[in-house]
C-alpha positions in Angstrom: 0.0 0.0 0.0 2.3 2.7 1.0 4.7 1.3 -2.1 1.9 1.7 -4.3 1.3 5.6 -3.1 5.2 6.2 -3.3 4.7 5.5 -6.9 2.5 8.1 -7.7 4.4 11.1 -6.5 7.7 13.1 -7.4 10.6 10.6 -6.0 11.9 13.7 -3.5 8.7 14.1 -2.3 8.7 10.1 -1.9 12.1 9.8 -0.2 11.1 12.7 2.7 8.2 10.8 3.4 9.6 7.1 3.5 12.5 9.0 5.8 10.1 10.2 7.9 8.2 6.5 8.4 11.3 5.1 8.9 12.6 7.7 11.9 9.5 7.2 13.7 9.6 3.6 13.5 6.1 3.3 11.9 7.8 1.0 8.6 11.4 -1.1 9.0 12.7 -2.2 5.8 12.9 -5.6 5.5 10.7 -6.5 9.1 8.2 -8.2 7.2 11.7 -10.9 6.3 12.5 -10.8 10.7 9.1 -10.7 11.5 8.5 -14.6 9.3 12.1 -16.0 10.7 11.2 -15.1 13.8 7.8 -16.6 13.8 9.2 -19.7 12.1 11.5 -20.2 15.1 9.0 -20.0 17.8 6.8 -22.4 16.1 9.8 -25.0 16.1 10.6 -24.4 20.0 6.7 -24.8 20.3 6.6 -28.0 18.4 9.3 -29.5 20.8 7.8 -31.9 23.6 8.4 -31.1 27.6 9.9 -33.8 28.5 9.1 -35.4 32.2 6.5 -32.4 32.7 3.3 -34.4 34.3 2.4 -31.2 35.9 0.8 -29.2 33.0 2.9 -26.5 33.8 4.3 -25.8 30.2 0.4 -25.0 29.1 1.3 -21.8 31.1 4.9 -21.4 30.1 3.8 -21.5 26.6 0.7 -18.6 27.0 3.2 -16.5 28.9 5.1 -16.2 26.5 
């Protein structure tokens, strides 16, 4: 969306704006790529049994988390 609008104004007009989103931490280049890894590797360390737990206790590690 906000590529799409960058597209349709004068590129020095574009490049203030995208400055400015990126100084005030409303858009990080490239978060979408962390945000997937990151997400990738919390669903393998949620996958992974609890070994020896007969407590239940992981059911509220897991939701504190």
């Amino acid at each position: 969306m906000l590529q799409d609008a960058v597209t349709k104004i004068p590129k020095e007009e574009a490049e203030y704006h995208i400055k400015r989103c990126i100084d005030s931490g409303l858009w990080v280049p490239g978060g979408a790529d962390k945000d997937e890894a990151e997400a990738e590797a919390e669903g393998a360390a949620a996958a992974e049994p609890v070994a020896n737990d007969t407590t239940g206790d992981h059911v509220y590690e897991e939701i504190d988390h």
